[in-house]
C-alpha positions, 0 to 999 in steps of 0.5 A, a space after each residue: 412143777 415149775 422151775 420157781 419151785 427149786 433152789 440150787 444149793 450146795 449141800 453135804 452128801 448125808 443132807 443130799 440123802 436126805 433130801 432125795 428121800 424127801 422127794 421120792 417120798 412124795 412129800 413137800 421138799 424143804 426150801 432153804 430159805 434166804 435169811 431176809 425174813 428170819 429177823 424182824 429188825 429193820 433193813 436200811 434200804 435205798 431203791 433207784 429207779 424212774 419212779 416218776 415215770 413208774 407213778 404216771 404209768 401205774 395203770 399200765 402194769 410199768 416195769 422199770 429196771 433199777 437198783 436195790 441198795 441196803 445194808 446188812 448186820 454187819 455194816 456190809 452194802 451191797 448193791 442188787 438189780 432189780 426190776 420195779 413194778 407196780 401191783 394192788 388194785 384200790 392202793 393202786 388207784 388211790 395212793 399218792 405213793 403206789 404199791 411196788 413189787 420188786 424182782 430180783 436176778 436169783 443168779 445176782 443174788 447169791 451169798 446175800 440177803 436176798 438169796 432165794 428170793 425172786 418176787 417180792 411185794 413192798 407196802 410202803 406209805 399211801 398217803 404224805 404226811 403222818 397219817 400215812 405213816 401210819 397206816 405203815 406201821 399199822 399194816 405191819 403191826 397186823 401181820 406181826 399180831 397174826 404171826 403171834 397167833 398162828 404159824 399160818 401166816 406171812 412173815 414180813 421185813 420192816 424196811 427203812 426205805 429211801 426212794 430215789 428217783 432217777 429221772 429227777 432233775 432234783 434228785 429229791 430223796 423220799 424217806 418212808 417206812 416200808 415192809 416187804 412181805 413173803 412170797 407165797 409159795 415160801 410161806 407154803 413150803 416153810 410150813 411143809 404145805 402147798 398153795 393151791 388155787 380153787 375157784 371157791 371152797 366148800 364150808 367142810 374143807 376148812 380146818 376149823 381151828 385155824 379158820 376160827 382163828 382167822 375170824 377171830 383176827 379178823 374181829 380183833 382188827 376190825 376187818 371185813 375185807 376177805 372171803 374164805 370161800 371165793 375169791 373175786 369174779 374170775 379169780 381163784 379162792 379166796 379174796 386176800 386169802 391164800 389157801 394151803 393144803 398138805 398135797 392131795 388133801 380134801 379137807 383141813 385147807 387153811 385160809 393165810 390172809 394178807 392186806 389189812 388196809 381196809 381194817 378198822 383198826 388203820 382206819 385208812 381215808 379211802 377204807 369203806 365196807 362193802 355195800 352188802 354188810 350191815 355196817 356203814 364205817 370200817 372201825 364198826 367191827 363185825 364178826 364173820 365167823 362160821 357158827 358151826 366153829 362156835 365150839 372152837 371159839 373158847 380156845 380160839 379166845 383163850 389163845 388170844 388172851 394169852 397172846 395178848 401182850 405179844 398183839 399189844 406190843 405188834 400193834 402198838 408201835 412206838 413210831 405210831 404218833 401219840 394219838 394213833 396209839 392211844 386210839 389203837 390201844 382203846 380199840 384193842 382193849 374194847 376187843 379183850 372187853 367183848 370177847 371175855 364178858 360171856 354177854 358181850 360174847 353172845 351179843 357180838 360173837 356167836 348171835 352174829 355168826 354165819 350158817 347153820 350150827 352144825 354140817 355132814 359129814 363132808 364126803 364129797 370128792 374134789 376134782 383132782 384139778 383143783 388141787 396141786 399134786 407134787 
């Protein structure tokens, strides 16, 4: 255990109690969390730092002190240190804007919005123009449709972002959308769970459930860019997954997905899919869920219609331009139209899925080092 995985905080006697209990206990202990991602109304910030020079370093990991400026409900600013990084890897390369990390002085930030928070990943805009715009919007809407299906997954904050760079000489301002996401290890704890980090994971230790719900999801946004059983050379599982477990559990681990820029449904410039699928375009949707769900698959598409005005109304911003609405909205309809024509269902859903029907048993003991015990 590290000492990322504490907060200290004040607390009344009756509560102290009841979290020493918590912790004998051997159960995850409950964070409380800072309030950044209890709302989703848009958080007016401005970020100063040398971002010309953080640009033409990107791929030498460049890390810059700066200052995190916004301000909160009540009109109050407040200014925070904060070191910018860059991270990501195609965004990295391809985007005119790259993909920002922010760290915060837990110690500068107490009693402020940003309390409890250490490492958090910024998505802004990739590309200039409206297009990039965008994808923005389209990225978020992504994960706000997701949290409408599922508890599993990462919340986000949208940002009205002013990017000033330092070491300009014109002190030219950029103005973009921008979203920060949840940390990890706060997402795993808010849901009583813990990350883990396994180099690949077995087809019986997925909730089947939420995994169909996943798939699922990912159909519905035209994604192919995951794995939910290794992640990439020399990595732990999975490939723009992260995997919780409730704490020594061998089965019923859950897969929490995250960058949905190679998604059909954002039909980014740069997006592609990967050689080794039968599909030539990303808005070509192909379903990669595992036919021994296939009996889950009716509730999966029961929750989904449901849902389907709360994953209208996340996906279809009113900042996306007029034709990218309408694209997107046609997109999602022809989802509703497949997955409830029972023809259209077989043709595209359970003929194209993955493995066998059915699987043993799963009985199997996983080595104790790939699971994280309290």
């Amino acid at each position: 255990m590290n000492r990322d995985d504490f907060v200290l905080i004040t607390i009344d006697p009756f509560s102290r109690i009841l979290l020493l209990a918590v912790l004998l206990s051997g159960l995850p202990a409950v964070t409380l969390s800072s309030p950044l991602f209890e709302s989703g109304e848009t958080l007016d910030v401005i970020i100063e730092a040398p971002l010309g020079d953080l640009s033409k370093q990107r791929s030498k990991d460049p890390a810059y002190a700066g200052t995190f400026h916004y301000t909160d409900a009540s009109g109050t600013d407040y200014s925070l240190p904060v070191t910018v990084s860059t991270r990501g890897r195609s965004r990295l390369d391809v985007c005119d804007y790259p993909p920002l990390r922010l760290t915060f002085d837990p110690t500068q930030t107490e009693g402020t919005l940003f309390e409890a928070q250490h490492e958090l990943k910024l998505v802004r805009q990739c590309m200039c123009g409206a297009a990039g715009r965008d994808w923005v919007q389209l990225e978020l809407g992504a994960y706000r449709a997701y949290n409408a299906v599922t508890d599993y997954s990462f919340r986000t904050r949208p940002l009205n972002a002013v990017f000033l760079d330092t070491e300009s000489r014109f002190q030219r301002d950029q103005r973009q959308p921008a979203f920060l996401l949840e940390e990890d290890d706060q997402m795993a704890q808010r849901l009583n769970r813990r990350r883990i980090r396994p180099p690949q994971i077995e087809p019986e230790q997925m909730a089947i459930g939420e995994t169909t719900r996943y798939m699922l999801f990912q159909y519905l946004i035209g994604n192919t860019d995951f794995s939910v059983k290794r992640g990439p050379k020399g990595e732990a599982c999975c490939h723009n997954g992260r995997v919780l477990t409730e704490p020594g559990r061998r089965q019923d681990w859950i897969i929490v997905p995250y960058d949905f820029d190679y998604a059909g449904i954002i039909n980014t410039e740069y997006a592609a899919p990967h050689e080794s699928l039968p599909i030539k375009r990303v808005t070509t949707r192909l379903y990669r869920g595992f036919c021994w769900h296939n009996a889950e698959l009716a509730d999966a598409i029961e929750l989904f219609n449901r849902k389907r005005g709360d994953i209208e109304a996340a996906l279809l911003s009113p900042e996306l331009s007029r034709s990218r609405a309408r694209r997107v909205g046609n997109y999602v309809e022809r989802f509703y139209e497949i997955i409830n024509d029972p023809q259209e269902r077989k043709e595209h859903l359970l003929d194209k899925c993955r493995g066998p029907e059915s699987l043993p048993i799963y009985e199997r003991t996983v080595s104790p080092r790939f699971v994280k015990t309290p």
